[in-house]
C-alpha positions in Angstrom: 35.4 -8.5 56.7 33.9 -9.4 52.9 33.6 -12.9 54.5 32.2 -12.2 57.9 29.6 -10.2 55.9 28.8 -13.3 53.1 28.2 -15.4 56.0 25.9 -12.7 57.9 23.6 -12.7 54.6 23.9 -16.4 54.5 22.5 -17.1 57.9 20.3 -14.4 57.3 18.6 -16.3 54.0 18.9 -19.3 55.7 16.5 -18.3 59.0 14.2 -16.4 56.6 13.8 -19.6 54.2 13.5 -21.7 57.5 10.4 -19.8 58.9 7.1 -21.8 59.4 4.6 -22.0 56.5 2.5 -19.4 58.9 4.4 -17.4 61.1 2.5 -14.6 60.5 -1.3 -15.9 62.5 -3.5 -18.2 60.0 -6.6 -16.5 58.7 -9.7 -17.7 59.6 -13.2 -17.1 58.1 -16.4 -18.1 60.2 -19.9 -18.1 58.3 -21.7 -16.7 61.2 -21.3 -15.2 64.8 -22.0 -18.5 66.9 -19.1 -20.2 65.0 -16.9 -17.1 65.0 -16.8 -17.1 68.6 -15.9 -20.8 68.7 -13.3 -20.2 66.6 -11.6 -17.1 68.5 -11.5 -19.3 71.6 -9.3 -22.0 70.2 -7.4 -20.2 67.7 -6.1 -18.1 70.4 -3.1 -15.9 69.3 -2.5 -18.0 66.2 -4.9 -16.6 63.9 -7.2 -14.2 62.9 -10.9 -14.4 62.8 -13.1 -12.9 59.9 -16.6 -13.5 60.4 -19.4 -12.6 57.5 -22.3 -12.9 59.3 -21.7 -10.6 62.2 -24.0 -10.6 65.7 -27.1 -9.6 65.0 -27.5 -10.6 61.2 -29.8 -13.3 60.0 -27.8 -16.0 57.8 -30.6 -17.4 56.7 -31.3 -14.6 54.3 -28.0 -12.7 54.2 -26.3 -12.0 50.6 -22.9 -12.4 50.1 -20.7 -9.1 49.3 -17.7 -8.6 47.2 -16.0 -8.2 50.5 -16.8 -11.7 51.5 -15.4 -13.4 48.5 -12.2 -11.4 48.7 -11.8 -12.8 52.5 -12.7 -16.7 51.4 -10.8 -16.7 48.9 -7.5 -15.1 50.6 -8.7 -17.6 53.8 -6.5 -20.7 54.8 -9.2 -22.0 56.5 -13.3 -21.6 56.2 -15.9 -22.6 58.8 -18.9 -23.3 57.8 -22.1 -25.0 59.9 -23.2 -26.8 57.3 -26.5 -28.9 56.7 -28.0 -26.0 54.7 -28.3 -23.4 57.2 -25.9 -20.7 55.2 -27.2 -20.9 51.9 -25.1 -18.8 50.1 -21.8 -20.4 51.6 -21.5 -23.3 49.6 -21.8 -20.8 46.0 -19.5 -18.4 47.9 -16.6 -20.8 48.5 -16.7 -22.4 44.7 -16.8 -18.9 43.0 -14.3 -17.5 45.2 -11.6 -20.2 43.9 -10.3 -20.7 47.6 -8.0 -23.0 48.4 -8.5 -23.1 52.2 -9.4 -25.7 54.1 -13.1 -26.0 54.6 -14.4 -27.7 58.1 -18.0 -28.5 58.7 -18.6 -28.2 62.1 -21.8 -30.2 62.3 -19.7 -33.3 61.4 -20.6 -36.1 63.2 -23.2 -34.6 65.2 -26.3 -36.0 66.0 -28.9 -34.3 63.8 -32.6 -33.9 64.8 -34.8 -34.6 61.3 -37.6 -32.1 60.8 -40.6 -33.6 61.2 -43.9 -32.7 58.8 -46.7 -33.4 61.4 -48.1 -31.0 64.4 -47.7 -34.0 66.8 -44.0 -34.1 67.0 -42.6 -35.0 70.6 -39.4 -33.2 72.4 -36.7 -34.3 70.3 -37.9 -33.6 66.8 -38.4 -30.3 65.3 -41.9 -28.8 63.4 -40.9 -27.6 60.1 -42.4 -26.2 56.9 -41.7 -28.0 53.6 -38.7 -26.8 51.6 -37.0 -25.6 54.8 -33.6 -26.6 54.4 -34.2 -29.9 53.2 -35.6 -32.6 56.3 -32.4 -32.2 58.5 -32.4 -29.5 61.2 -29.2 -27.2 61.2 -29.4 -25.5 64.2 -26.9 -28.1 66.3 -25.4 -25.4 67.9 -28.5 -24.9 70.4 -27.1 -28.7 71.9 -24.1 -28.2 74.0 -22.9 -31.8 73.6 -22.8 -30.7 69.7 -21.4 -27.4 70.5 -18.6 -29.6 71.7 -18.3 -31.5 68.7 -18.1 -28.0 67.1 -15.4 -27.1 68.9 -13.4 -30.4 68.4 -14.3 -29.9 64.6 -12.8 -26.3 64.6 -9.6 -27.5 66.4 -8.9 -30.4 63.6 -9.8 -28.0 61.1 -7.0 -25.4 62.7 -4.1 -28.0 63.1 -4.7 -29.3 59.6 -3.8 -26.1 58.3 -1.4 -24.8 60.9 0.2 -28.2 62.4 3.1 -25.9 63.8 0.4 -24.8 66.7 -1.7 -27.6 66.9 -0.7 -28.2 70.6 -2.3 -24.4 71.5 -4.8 -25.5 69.4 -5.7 -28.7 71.5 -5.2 -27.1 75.1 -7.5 -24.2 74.2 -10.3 -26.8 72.7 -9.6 -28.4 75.8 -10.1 -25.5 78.5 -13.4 -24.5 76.4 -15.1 -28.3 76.4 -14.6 -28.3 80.0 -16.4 -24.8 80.8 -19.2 -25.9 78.6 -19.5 -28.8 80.1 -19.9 -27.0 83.2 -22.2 -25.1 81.6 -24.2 -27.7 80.5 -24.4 -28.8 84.5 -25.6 -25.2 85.2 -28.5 -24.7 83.0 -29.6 -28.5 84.2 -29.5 -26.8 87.6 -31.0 -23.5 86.2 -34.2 -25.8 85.2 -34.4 -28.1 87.9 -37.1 -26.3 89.9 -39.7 -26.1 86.7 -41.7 -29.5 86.6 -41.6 -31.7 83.0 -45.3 -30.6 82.6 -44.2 -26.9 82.7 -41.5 -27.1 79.9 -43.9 -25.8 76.9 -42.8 -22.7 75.2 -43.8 -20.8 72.1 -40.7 -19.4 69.9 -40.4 -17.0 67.1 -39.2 -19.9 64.2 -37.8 -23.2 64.5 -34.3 -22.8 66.1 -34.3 -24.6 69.5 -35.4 -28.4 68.7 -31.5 -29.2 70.2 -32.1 -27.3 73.2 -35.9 -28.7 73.7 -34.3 -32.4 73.2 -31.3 -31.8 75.7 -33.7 -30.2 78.5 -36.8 -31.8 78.0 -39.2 -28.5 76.3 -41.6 -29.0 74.3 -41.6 -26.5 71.6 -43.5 -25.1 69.4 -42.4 -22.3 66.7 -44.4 -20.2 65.5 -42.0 -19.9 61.6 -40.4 -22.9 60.6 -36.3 -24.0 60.3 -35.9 -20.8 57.9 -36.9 -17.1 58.9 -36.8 -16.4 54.6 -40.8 -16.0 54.8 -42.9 -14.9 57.1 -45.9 -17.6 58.7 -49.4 -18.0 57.1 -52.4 -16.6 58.8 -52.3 -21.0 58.6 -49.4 -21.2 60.9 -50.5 -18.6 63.3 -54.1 -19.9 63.7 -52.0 -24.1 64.5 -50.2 -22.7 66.9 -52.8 -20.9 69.1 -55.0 -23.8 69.0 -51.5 -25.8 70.2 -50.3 -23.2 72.6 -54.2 -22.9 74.2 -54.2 -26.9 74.1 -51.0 -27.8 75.8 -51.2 -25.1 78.1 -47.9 -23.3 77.0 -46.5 -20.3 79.7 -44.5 -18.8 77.8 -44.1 -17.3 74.5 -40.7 -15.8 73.3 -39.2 -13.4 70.4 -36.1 -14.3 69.0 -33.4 -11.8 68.7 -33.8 -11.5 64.6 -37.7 -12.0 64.7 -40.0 -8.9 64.9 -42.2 -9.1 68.2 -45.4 -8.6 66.2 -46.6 -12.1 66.2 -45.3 -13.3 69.0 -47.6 -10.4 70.9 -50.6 -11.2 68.6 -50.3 -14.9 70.1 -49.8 -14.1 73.8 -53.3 -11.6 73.0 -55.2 -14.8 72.3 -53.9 -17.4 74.5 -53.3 -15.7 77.6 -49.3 -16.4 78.0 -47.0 -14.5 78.9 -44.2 -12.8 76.5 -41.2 -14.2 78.4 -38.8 -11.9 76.7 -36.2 -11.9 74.0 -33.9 -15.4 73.3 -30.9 -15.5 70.8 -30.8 -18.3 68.6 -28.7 -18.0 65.1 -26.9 -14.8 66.3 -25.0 -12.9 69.3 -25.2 -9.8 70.1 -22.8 -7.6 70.4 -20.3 -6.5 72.8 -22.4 -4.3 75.0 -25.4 -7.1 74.4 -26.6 -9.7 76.8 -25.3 -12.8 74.5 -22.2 -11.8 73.1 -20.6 -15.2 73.1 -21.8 -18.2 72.7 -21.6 -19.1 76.9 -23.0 -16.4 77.7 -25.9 -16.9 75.0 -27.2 -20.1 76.5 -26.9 -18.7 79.7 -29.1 -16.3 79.3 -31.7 -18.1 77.0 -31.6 -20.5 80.0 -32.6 -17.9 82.7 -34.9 -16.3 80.8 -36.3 -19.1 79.9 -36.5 -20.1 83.6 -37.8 -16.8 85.1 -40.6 -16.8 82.5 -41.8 -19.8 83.5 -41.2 -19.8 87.5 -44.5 -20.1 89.7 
């Protein structure tokens, strides 16, 4: 019986020694909401998501929190965007002493440069200077770089957790191929406005990926950065650009006051075509709180604002 017992605490240590690195589910932390999504779609069941910047919150001015540091550093693996957009990420993961692995998921996406004149055409994007340096961070509004995202984020997840890299894969694998469709809807969502037509006004500079995939011409009111507001400057450029070009439409972002955006429709005679997300989701009972259903509906209300 003494021996039948030995051997029961043998095999006993023996399958608790032999467990996976990460049997319990890898944790995860996500700068901001956009990438937190992406990352809840592949991880699937084999980890755990903490996002700092939740839907709703600007990271372009956000502070990190005690709370924050405490979840990095504990992390296994950290998303970040990257290309200067979360300022305070880059401080956060070297005083944290983290030893997670840290994924860019801008890497090797085609970047937009910002570009310092007024006569910039579809695919570059109007910026201030000093906003983020010359490279435009907001990828994410591409959905051939939201792919690259997500092929980012799965590497990133089997690097740390090769035990489920094949879930890993497949869900990467389901998700390209609904944004692809995706991508085929909105192209069908803006088939019926003519190439003349696509001229918009936005809150600040967030959609240059989206303008260059579709074919808008843009024109933000803020530039790359919401940390301070426009100059009387600013305001007075684009009214003389959105009176000039003939722009339909002018639209608040979901972190941007309407204040401005209303002052300019006053004096140019557009049309407030309602409220787009751009660096944020909502939140559950919100109209964007993914990051499908956020292009989606940027796309049709984009579209309905600027229908005959």
């Amino acid at each position: 019986m003494a021996l039948l017992r030995l051997a029961a605490v043998t095999l006993l240590h023996f399958l608790v020694f032999a467990l996976p690195a990460h049997a319990a589910p890898l944790k995860v932390v996500a700068s901001f909401s956009i990438l937190g999504d992406m990352a809840k779609r592949v991880a699937g069941p084999d980890a755990t998501i903490t996002t700092l910047v939740g839907p709703g919150a600007d990271a372009h001015v956000y502070r990190a929190t005690p709370q924050d540091a405490k979840a990095v550093k504990e992390a296994d693996l950290v998303l970040v965007n990257g290309l200067g957009f979360e300022g305070f990420m880059e401080r956060l993961i070297k005083s944290s002493g983290t030893k997670a692995v840290v994924v860019v998921a801008t890497s090797k996406v085609k970047t937009l440069q910002a570009a310092a004149d007024e006569g910039r055409g579809h695919s570059h994007s109007h910026s201030h200077a000093g906003d983020h340096g010359k490279t435009d961070p907001h990828a994410w509004q591409s959905i051939d770089a939201a792919k690259a995202y997500v092929a980012n984020i799965r590497d990133g997840l089997a690097k740390a957790d090769p035990a489920h890299a094949e879930g890993y894969a497949s869900r990467a694998a389901t998700y390209i191929g609904e944004l692809e469709a995706l991508k085929a809807e909105m192209e069908a969502t803006f088939a019926p406005i003519s190439r003349d037509k696509r001229v918009i006004v936005t809150s600040h500079d967030a959609l240059a990926y989206f303008g260059r995939d579709f074919g808008f011409d843009l024109h933000p009111i803020q530039g790359l950065s919401t940390d301070a507001e426009p100059s009387a400057k600013d305001v007075a450029r684009i009214v003389r650009l959105s009176k000039g070009k003939k722009a339909r439409a002018i639209f608040v972002e979901s972190i941007k006051t309407p204040k401005l955006a209303e002052q300019i429709a006053r004096e140019t005679g557009a049309k407030l075509g309602g409220m787009l997300f751009s660096d944020t989701l909502s939140d559950e009972k919100g109209e964007a709180p993914t990051y499908i259903a956020m292009m989606r509906h940027n796309a049709r209300t984009i579209a309905a604002a600027l229908k005959d």
